[in-house]
N, C-alpha and C positions, 0 to 999 in steps of 0.2 A: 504494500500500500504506500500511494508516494505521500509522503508527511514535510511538506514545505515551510511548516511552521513546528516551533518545540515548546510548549507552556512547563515549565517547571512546576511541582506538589506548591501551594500553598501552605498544606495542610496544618505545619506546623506554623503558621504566621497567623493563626487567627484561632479563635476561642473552638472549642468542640460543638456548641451550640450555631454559629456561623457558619463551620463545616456541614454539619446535620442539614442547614439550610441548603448551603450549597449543592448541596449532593441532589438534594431534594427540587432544587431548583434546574439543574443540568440534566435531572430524568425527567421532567416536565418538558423540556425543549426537545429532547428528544422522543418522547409520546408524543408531543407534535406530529412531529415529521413523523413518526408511525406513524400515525393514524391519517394522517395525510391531509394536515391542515398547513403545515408552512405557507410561505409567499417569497420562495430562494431567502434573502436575508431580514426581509421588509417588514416583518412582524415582531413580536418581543414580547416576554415574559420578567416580570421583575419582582423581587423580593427585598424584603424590610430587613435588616442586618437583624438580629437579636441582641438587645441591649445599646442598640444603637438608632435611637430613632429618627434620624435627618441624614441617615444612608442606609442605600439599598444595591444588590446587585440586580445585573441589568446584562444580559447577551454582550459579548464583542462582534461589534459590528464587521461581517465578513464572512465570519466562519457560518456554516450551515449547522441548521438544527442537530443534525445525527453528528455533529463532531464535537457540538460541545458538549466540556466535561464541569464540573468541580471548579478545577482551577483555574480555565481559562474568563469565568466570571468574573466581568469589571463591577468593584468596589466603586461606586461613586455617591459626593454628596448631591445635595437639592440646587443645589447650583450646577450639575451636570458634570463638577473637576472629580477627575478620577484620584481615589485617598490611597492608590496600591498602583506602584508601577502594571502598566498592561502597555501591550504590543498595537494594543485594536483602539481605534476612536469608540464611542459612542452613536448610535444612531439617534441624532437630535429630534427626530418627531418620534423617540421613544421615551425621550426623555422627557418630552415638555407633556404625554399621555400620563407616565409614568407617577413623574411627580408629582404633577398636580392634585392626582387621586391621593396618591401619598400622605401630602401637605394637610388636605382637608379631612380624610378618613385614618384617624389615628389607627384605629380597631382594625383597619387593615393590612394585611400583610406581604400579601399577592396580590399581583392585577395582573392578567392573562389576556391578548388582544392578538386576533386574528383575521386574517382579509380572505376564507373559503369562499368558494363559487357560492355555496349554497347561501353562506350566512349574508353575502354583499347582494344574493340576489334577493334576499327576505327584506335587506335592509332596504333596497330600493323601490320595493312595495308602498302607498301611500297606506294601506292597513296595516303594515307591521308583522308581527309575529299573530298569526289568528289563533283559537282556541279550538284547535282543530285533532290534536291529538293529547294522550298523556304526556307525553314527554313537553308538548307545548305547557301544560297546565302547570308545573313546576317554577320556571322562568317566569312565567305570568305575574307571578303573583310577587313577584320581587324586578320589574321590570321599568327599564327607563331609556329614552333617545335623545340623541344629539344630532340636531342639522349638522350635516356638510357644510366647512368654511375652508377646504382644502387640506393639503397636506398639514399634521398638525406640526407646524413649525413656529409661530408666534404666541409669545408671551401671556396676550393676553386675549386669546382663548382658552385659554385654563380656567379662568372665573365662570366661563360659562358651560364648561365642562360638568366643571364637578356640582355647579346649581342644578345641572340638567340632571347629574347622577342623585344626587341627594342621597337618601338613605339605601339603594336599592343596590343589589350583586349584582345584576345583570345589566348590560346595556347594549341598546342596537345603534352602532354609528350608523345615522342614514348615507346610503350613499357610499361604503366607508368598511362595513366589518362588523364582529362583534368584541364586547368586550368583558368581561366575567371580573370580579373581585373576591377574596377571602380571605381569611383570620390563617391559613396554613395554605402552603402549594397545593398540597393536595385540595382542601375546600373549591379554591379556584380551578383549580382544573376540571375536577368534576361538574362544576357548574359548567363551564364551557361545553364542555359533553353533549349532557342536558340541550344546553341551548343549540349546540350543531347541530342535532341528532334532531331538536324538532323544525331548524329551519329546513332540514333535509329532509324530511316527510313532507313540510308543505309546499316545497316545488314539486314533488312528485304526487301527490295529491292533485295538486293545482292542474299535474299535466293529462290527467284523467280527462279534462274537459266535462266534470258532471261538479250538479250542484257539491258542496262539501256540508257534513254535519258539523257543528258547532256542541264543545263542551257546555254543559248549563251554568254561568255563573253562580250558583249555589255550588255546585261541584267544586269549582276554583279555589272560591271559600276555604275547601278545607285540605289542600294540596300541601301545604305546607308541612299539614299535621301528619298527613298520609307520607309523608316524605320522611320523616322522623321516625314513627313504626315500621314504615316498609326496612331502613339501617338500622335498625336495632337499638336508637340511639348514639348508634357510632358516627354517623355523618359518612364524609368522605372515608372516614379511617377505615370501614368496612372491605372498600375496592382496592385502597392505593398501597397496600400490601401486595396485592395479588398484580396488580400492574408493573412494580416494582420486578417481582419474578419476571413477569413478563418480558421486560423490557433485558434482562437479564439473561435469559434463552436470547433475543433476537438482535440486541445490540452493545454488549456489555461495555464499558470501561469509562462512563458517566462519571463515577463516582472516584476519577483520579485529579 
């Protein structure tokens, strides 16, 4: 395998809880790219340092999902400067998504943002995400959008960002992508799931060409609840074990 590039272990330069992240955060980039959400380098997943709350890692812009590890995660703060020598720039409309969520949503940890056919064609829908399957009914009910003002590279769209998000996990960039938030990697990602999984049912839905039934808003009501019984109370932590293996048969060495 040609390796043009060399990322030395971090490991020992940063606390075991930041590693834990790491690791955590470089199998999420790479379930990505499984599961065949990427956009080549154009997407980004970011994480909250532990114990460090005004930095987070953040992809090096260049490498592809399936390459990155552990260590090649840029450490940066909320002004975007990198706090740990890296080889890789930042990609600046990750960072201005990034942080802003960051800044405003303490309690979060992860934000997970993707541009799929499926999610960018939902997004471009004037209805949105319809209530058309389970897996739609989940998102639903924690659900939020953002007009298109372009690539997000300016400062101040961030205030209208994260007004737009407010308290909700989910969000549909119109025009644009989805974008998922959580308290753990894992939380985020699995929301993204969810929310792929039902923008991907309603294009195909859609392409039936017949009327579509509609969930009952009473149902929605109580998706939330049904979401917490169905995991046991474990939440994400149920699945991202078992992805974890996963990811471990199909693509191992994340975790360097």
């Amino acid at each position: 395998m040609n390796k043009p590039y060399e990322i030395p272990s971090v490991r020992d330069q940063v606390s075991p809880d930041e590693w834990k992240t790491r690791v955590d955060l470089a199998a999420a980039y790479r379930l990505v790219a499984l599961f065949g959400w990427d956009d080549l380098v154009f997407t980004h997943i970011s994480a909250r340092v532990p114990g460090e709350e005004h930095q987070f890692l953040i992809n090096p812009y260049g490498l592809f999902f399936e390459e990155i590890t552990a260590s090649s995660l840029i450490k940066v703060d909320h002004h975007g400067t990198p706090v740990m020598p890296s080889p890789f720039p930042v990609n600046p409309a990750g960072f201005v998504i990034h942080s802003a969520v960051h800044e405003a949503r303490p309690e979060v940890n992860c934000v997970l943002h993707t541009h799929t056919l499926h999610g960018v064609a939902v997004s471009a829908q004037e209805g949105g995400l319809l209530p058309i399957s389970q897996q739609s009914g989940f998102p639903l009910t924690n659900l939020a959008y953002h007009t298109y003002e372009g690539v997000a590279l300016r400062e101040d769209e961030k205030a209208r960002l994260v007004a737009d998000l407010g308290r909700a996990n989910n969000m549909i960039l119109r025009n644009h992508g989805l974008l998922t938030c959580g308290r753990t990697v894992a939380e985020a990602f699995q929301a993204m799931y969810t929310l792929e999984a039902a923008c991907r049912i309603q294009i195909l839905a859609q392409s039936g060409g017949t009327p579509l039934t509609r969930v009952h808003p009473s149902i929605l009501e109580t998706m939330g609840q049904q979401a917490r019984e169905v995991s046991k109370g474990l939440g994400a932590n149920l699945v991202w074990p078992g992805l974890l293996r996963r990811l471990d048969r199909r693509n191992p060495g994340y975790d360097a």
